[in-house]
C-alpha positions in Angstrom: -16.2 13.8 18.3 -12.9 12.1 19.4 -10.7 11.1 22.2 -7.2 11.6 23.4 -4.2 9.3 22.9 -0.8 9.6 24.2 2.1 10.5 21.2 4.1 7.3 22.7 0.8 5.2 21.4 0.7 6.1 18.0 0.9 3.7 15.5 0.9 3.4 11.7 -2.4 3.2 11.0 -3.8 5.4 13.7 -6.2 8.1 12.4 -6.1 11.8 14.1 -6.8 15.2 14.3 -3.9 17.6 14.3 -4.7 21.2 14.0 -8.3 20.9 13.5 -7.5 18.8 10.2 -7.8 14.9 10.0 -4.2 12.8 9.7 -3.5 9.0 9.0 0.0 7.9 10.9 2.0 6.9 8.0 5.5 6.1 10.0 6.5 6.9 14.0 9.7 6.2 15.9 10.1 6.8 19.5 13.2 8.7 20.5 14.9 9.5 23.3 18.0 11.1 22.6 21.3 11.4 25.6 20.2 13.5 28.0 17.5 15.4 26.4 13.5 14.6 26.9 12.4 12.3 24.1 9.8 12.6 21.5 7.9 10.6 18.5 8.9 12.0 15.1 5.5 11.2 13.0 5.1 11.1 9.0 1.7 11.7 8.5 -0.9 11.7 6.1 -3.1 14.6 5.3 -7.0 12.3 5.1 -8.4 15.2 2.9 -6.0 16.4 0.0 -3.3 13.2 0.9 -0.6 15.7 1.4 2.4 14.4 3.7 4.3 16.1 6.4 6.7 15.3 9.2 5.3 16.4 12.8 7.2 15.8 16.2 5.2 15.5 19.2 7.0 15.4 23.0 6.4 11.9 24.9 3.7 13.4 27.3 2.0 15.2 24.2 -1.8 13.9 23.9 -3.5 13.8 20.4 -6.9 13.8 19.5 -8.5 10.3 17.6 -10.1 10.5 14.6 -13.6 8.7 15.1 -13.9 6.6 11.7 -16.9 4.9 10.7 -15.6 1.4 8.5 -18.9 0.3 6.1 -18.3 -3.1 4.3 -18.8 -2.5 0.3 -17.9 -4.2 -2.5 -15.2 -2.9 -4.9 -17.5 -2.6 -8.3 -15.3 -1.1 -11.3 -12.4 1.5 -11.7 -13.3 5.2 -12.7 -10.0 7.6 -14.3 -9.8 9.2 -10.6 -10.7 6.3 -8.2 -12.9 3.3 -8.0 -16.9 2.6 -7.5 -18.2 0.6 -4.5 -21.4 -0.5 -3.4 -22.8 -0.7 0.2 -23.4 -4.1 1.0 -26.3 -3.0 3.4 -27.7 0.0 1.7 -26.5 -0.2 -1.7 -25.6 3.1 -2.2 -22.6 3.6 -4.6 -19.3 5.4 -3.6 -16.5 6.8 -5.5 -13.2 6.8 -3.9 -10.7 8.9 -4.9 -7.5 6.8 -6.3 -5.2 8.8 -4.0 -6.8 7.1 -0.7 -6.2 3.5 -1.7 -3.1 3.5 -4.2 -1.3 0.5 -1.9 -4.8 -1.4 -2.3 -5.1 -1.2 -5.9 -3.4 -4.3 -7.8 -5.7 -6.4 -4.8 -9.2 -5.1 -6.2 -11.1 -7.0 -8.3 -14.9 -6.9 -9.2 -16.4 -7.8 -6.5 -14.0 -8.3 -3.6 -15.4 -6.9 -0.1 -13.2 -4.1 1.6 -14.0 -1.5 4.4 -14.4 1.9 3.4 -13.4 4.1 6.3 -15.4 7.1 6.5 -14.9 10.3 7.9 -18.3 12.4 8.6 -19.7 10.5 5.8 -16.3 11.2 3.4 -14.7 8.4 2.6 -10.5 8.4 3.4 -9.6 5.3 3.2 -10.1 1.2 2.8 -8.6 -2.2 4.2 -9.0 -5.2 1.9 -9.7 -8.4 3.9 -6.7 -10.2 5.9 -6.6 -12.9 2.6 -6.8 -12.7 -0.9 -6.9 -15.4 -3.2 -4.8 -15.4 -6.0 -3.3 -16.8 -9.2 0.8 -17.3 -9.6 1.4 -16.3 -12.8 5.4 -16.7 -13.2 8.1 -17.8 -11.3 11.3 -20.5 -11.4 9.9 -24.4 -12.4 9.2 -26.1 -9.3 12.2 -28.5 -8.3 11.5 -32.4 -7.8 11.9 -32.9 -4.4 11.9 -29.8 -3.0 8.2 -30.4 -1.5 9.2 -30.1 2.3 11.8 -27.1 1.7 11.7 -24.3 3.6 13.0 -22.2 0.8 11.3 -19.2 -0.9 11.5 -17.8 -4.2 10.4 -14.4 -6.3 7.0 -15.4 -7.7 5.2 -12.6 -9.7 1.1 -12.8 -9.0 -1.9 -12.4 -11.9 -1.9 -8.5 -10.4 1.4 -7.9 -11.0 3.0 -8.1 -7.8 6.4 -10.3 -6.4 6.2 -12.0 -3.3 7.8 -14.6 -2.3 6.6 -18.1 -2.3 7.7 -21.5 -1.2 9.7 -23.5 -3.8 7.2 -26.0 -4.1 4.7 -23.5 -6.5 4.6 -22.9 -9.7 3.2 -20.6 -12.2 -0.2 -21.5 -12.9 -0.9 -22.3 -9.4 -3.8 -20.4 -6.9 -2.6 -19.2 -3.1 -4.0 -17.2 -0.6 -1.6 -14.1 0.1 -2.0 -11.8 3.1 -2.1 -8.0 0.9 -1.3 -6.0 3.7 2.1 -7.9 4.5 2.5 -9.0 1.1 3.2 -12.3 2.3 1.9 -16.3 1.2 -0.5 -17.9 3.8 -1.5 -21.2 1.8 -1.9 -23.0 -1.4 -5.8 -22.2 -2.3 -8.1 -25.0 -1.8 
């Protein structure tokens, strides 16, 4: 079902198996310590019930990969314990549970495409595209002559959350922020 990787290649992100039971890497720092043998220290996500724990694993540890199928669907309405989406191949609807995309959720919108990642046909998980476009909908009055700075300020988007922006914006206006990084890319065309 999966293959090895090393504990020093873990990243955030990385999906495994530890114990027979299916993790997401939430944080990992590599340490070597004086004169002992190092080690990663791992927070990690429990895929199925979204407990946490911390796990340490020795430098020439391996750990099994989690084989995840990623189906692109679009994000259809909210439910009280998740969110509905729709196959864009099959059509087949999918509820998600809330728990496995709360850093996602001020980016959906009816209709915006995402990749469910699926675990032996369970879903665990979703990445919302690498750009969303988005309204500004307060921040500081744009400055006359402050079109070329390379200044930011605290702008607060139409989903209700701050990034920062260049000065140049203003409220009312539509950019393209990256949702992962929470970070501006462009004015919107």
């Amino acid at each position: 079902m999966a293959d090895d990787i090393q504990a020093t290649a873990l990243r955030r992100g990385t999906a495994i198996i530890y114990e027979g039971v299916p993790y997401r890497v939430l944080e990992f720092e590599h340490r070597t310590p004086g004169n002992k043998r190092g080690f990663v220290q791992t927070k990690i996500r429990n895929l199925l019930d979204g407990t946490q724990r911390e796990v340490k694993f020795a430098t020439n540890d391996s750990v099994e990969r989690a084989i995840i199928e990623a189906r692109e669907m679009d994000y259809l309405y909210p439910e009280s314990d998740g969110g509905v989406f729709m196959d864009v191949q099959s059509y087949e609807q999918l509820t998600v549970r809330g728990d496995m995309f709360e850093d996602a959720a001020p980016w959906l919108s009816e209709g915006i495409r995402v990749l469910v990642e699926l675990l032996d046909g369970r879903p665990i998980g979703l990445q919302l595209p690498k750009a969303v476009e988005i309204g500004i909908k307060e921040t500081e009055p744009v400055i006359k002559g402050q079109t070329a700075a390379k200044s930011n300020k605290p702008a607060v988007l139409e989903n209700g959350v701050t990034i920062q922006v260049p000065t140049f914006l203003g409220s009312g206006d539509r950019i393209r922020v990256d949702p992962g990084e929470l970070r501006y890319i462009e004015r919107a065309k």
